[in-house]
C-alpha positions in Angstrom: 20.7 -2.6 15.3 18.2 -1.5 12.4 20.3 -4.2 10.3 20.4 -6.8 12.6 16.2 -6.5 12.6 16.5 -6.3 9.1 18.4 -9.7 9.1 16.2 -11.6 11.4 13.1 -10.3 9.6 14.4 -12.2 6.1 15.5 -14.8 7.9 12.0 -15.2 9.2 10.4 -14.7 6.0 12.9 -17.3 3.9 13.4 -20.0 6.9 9.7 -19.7 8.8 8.0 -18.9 5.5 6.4 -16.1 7.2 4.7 -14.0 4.7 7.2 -10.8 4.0 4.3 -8.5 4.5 4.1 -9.5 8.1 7.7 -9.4 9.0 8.8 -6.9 7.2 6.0 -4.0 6.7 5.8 -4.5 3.1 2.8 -2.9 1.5 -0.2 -5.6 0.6 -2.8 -4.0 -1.8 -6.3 -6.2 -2.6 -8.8 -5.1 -4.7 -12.1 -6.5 -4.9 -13.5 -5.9 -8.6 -13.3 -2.8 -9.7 -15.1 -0.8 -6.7 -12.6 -1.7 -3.7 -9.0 -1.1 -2.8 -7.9 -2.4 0.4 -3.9 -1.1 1.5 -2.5 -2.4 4.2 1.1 -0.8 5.7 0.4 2.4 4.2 2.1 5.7 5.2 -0.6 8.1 4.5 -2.4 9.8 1.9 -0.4 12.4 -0.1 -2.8 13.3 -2.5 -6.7 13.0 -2.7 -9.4 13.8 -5.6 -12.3 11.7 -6.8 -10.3 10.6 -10.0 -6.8 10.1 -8.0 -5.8 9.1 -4.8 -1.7 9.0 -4.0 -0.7 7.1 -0.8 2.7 6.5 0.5 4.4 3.3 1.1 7.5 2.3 3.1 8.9 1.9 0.0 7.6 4.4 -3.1 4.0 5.5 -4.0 0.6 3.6 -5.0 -1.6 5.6 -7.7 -4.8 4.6 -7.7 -6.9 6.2 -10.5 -10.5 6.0 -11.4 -14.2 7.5 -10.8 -16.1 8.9 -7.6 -13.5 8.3 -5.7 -13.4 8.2 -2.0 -12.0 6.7 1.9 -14.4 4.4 3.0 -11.8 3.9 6.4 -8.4 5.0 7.4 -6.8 3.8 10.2 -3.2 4.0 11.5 -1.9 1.1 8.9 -5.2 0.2 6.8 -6.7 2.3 4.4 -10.0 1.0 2.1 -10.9 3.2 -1.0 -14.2 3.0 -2.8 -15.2 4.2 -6.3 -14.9 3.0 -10.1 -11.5 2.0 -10.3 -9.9 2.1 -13.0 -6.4 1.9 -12.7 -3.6 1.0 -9.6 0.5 1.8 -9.9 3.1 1.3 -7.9 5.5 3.9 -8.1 9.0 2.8 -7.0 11.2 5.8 -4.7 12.6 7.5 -7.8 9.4 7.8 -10.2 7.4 10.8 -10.4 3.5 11.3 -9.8 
C-alpha cells in the first residue's frame, strides 16, 4: 500500500505538476535575509543552542548555524527560527552532525 501512495504521489507531482513538497512531505526551507528560517515538514528539533539548532527531516537533518539563536513558533509541521544566521546544511541520512 505505502508503494502504491508512493506511486500516485509522483505521479501527481510529474503529471499534475503539483509541487513535490505538497504531495510528497518533502522538507521546504525559506529564509528571509539572514534573521529568518522558515521549515516546513519538519520532524522535530533534535538539538537546540543559540549558535546551532538541528531539526529532523523525513529525509536526513537541517543544521542551521549562527548567533542568538532561537524558535520564534513551532507547530506540528512548521517551525520559524530567528537570530543571525549564518549558515544552513542539509544533512542527507548517512552524514554526521
Amino acid at each position: 500500500m505505502r508503494r502504491l501512495s508512493r506511486q500516485i504521489n509522483k505521479w501527481l507531482t510529474k503529471g499534475m505538476e503539483v509541487p513535490a513538497d505538497v504531495t510528497m512531505g518533502v522538507p521546504r526551507v525559506t529564509m528571509i535575509g539572514h534573521l529568518h528560517v522558515y521549515i516546513e515538514n519538519h520532524r522535530g528539533i533534535l538539538s537546540f543552542t543559540p549558535q546551532l539548532i538541528i531539526v529532523r527531516l523525513s529525509e536526513g537533518k537541517l543544521e542551521v548555524k549562527g548567533q542568538d539563536l532561537y524558535i520564534k513558533a513551532i507547530l506540528p509541521e512548521e517551525l520559524v527560527l530567528e537570530g543571525t544566521i549564518e549558515q544552513v546544511t542539509h544533512l542527507g541520512r548517512g552524514e554526521e552532525v
